[in-house]
N, C-alpha and C positions, 0 to 999 in steps of 0.2 A: 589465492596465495600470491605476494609481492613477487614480482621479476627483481633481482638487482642487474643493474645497467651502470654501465660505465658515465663517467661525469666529470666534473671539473676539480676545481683544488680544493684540498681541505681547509680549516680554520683549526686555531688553537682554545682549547677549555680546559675544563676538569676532564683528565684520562680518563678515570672509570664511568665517568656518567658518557661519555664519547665511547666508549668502548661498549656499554652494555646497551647505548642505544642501537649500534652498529652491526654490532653481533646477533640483537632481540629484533631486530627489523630485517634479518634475514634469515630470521626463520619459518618453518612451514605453517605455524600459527604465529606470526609476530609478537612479540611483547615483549613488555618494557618493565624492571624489577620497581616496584612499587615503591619501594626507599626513594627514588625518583623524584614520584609527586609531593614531597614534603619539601621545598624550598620555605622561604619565609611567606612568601606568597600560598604557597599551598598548605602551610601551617595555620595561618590566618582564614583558611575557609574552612580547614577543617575543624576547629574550632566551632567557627559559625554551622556545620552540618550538627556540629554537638546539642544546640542550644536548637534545633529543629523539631517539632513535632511529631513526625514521621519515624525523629530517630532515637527509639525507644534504648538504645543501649546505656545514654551516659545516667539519663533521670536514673533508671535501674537498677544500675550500678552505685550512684552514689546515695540511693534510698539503701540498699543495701550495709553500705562502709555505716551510713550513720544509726543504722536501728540495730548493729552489731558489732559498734567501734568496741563495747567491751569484753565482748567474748574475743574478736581476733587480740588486744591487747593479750587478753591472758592468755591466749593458744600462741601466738609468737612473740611475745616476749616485749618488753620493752628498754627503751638504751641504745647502743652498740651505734653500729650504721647502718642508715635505709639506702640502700641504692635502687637507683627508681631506673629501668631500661626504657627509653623511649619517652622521655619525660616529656619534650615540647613545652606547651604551657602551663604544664605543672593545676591544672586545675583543680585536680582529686587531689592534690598533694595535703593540702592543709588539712584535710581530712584523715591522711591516714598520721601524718604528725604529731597532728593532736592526739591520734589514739597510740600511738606506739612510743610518740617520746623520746625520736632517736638523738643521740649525742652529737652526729656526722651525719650531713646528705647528700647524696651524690647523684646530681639527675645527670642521663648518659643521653643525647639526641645528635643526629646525624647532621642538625639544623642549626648550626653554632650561634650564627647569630640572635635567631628567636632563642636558644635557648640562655644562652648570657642574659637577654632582657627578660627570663620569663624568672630567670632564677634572681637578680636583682630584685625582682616587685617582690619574690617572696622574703628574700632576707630583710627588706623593707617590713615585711609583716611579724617576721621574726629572728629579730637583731642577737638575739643569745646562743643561735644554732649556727652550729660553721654547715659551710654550704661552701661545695667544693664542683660547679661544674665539668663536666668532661664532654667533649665536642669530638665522639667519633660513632663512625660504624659499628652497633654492638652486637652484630652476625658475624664479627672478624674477632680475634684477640686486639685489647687493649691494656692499658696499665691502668689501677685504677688508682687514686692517689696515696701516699706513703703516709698519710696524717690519719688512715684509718688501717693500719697495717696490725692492729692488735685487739683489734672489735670483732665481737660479733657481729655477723651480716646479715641483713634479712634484704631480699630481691623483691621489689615490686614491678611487676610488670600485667598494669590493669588494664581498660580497653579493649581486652578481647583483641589484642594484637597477635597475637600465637595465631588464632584464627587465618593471617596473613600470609601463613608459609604452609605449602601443602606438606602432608605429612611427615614426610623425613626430612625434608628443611626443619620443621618444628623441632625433629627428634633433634637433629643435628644442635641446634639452638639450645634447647634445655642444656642439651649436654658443653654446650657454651658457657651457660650459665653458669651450673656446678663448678666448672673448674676456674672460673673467675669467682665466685664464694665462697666455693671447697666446703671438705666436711664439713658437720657441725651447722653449718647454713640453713638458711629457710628461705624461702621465696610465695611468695602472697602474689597468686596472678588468678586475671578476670577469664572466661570464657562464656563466648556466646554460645545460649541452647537452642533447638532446632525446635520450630513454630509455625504457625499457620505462616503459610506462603505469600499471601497478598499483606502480611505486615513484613515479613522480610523486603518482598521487592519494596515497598514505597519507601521503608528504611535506605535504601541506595539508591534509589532513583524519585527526590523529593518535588512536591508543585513550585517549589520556586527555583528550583534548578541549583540549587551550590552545590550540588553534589556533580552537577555536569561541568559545571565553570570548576570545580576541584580538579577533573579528572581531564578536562582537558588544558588545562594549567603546563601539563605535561608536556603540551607544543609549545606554549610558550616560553617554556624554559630551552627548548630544543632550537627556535630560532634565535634569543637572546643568547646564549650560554655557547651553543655550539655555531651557530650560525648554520643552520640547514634550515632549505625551505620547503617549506609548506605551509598548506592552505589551511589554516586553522576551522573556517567554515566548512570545508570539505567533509569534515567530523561530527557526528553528534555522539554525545555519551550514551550508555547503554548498560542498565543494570540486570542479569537475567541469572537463574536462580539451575543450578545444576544437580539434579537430583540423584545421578551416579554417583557425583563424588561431593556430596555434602554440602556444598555452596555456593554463594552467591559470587559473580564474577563480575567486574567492570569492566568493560570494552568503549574504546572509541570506533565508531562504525563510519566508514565512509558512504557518505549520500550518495558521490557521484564517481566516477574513475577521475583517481587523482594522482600526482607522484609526490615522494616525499627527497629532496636530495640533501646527501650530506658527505662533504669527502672525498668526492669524486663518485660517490655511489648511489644509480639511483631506484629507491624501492616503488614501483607499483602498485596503486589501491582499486581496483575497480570496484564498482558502485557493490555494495556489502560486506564488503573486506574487512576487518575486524586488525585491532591493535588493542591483544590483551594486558589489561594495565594491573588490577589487584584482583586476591581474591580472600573471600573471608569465608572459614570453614567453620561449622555450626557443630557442637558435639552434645551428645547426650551425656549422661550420668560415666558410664561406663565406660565411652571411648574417651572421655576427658582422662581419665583416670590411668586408663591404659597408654594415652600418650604421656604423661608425665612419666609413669614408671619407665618405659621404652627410653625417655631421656635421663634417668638416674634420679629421679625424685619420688619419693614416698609421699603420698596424701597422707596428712594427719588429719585434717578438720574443711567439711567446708559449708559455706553458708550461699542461701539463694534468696528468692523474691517469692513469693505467694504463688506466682503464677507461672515460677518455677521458668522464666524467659530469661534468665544473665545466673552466672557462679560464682563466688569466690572460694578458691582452695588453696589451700596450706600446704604445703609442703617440705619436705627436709632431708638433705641432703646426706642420708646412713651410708655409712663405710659401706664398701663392698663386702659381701657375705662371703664366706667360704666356700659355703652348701647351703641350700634351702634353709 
């Protein structure tokens, strides 16, 4: 476990990422909230981890969108407005576009910049659809724009991004959602299912390494941004698979005893010490199900792959009942 130790002066950055680095590195398991590793830089690899081998989730998923773009058209609708949570590159987008049609898009990412240039290339692809980016945290209340105030909504939030937040962060999140789409809503989100273990690990921890140059991206941003030091080699990535609690976890592991200072504060790594960075939870049938409902979302429809490894499900957003 890190010592904090007294140190020299601080630097000025972004508060909250200063704050949650400050706070997660002096904890009894350090970590760092994974919204983190998605600068422009860390967008741009992860991307590249997509387009991997190893990383069976995106193929999967968009074999899915395309040998069932017309059954989810007709189970969610088409029209209204897509808002897409955690859009980034917008990669799957044209796909579900194409299938749903919507009038208004709204891709929401934490990564302002990649996201302006991801939504550019698409309107570039499709000049007739307003496209209305939003550049914020979408684990927090935001406004979502006034030019879609009288549409129907449908939420897309694919990637198996849910998988990111242990499970009442999740709940908490859905229930995020609903009330930024409110009644009447639907939301189309991806989830990964739980599989043979030596394809999970190589999925996070791939042979050409983007997956460790992603995840330690995260020092990088910590000496640019904040200006704390440390030894970027001090760290190698580390992807291990957690069978109490459903998933796979990334860790930066220190090789050798190292310190990390920032602020006047300084955290201690000795050689094994671990800086938890994300974690991706794997759900079967059932627990996918039961967290959507937990977060106020009824499953209407959902569709998978053959080999039954990735989900898409439907959902929608029913008044509160009275009674059963």
């Amino acid at each position: 476990m890190p010592e904090t130790l007294e140190a020299e002066t601080p630097t000025t950055a972004d508060p909250a990422f200063r704050e949650d680095v400050l706070n997660g590195l002096a904890q009894a398991q350090p970590a760092v909230p994974a919204r983190w590793l998605y600068d422009r830089r860390g967008s741009e690899l992860f991307d590249d981890i997509t387009r991997l081998e190893e990383y069976y989730p995106t193929r999967t998923e968009t074999a899915i969108m395309r040998d069932n773009a017309a059954a989810i058209a007709a189970a969610a609708g088409t029209g209204g407005a897509l808002i897409e949570f955690g859009a980034g590159s917008a990669t799957k987008t044209p796909l579900i576009i194409d299938a749903l049609r919507p009038d208004h898009y709204v891709p929401i990412d934490i990564s302002g910049d990649y996201l302006r240039a991801s939504a550019a290339a698409l309107q570039a692809d499709h000049p007739d659809l307003a496209i209305d980016p939003v550049a914020a945290d979408f684990t927090k209340p935001f406004d979502l724009p006034r030019e879609i105030a009288g549409l129907d909504r449908i939420g897309f939030f694919p990637g198996s991004t849910i998988g990111n937040f242990v499970p009442r962060s999740a709940t908490d999140l859905l229930r995020t959602f609903r009330d930024i789409l409110r009644d009447g809503s639907r939301l189309l989100i991806g989830m990964d299912r739980i599989k043979d273990l030596d394809r999970l690990r190589a999925a996070y921890d791939d042979r050409e390494g983007v997956t460790a140059a992603f995840n330690k991206n995260l020092l990088t941003r910590m000496k640019r941004e904040l200006g704390a030091e440390v030894d970027e080699d001090a760290f190698v990535h580390e992807g291990r698979w957690n069978e109490m609690l459903g998933r796979i976890e990334m860790h930066l592991v220190a090789v050798r005893d190292t310190v990390i200072t920032l602020d006047g504060h300084r955290f201690a790594f000795p050689e094994g010490a671990t800086i938890h960075t994300e974690n991706s939870h794997k759900y079967g049938p059932r627990g996918a199900r039961c967290l959507l409902l937990a977060g106020g979302w009824t499953p209407t429809h959902e569709w998978t792959d053959a080999n039954h490894d990735f989900a898409f499900i439907l959902a929608e957003a029913q008044p509160n009942r009275f009674a059963p």
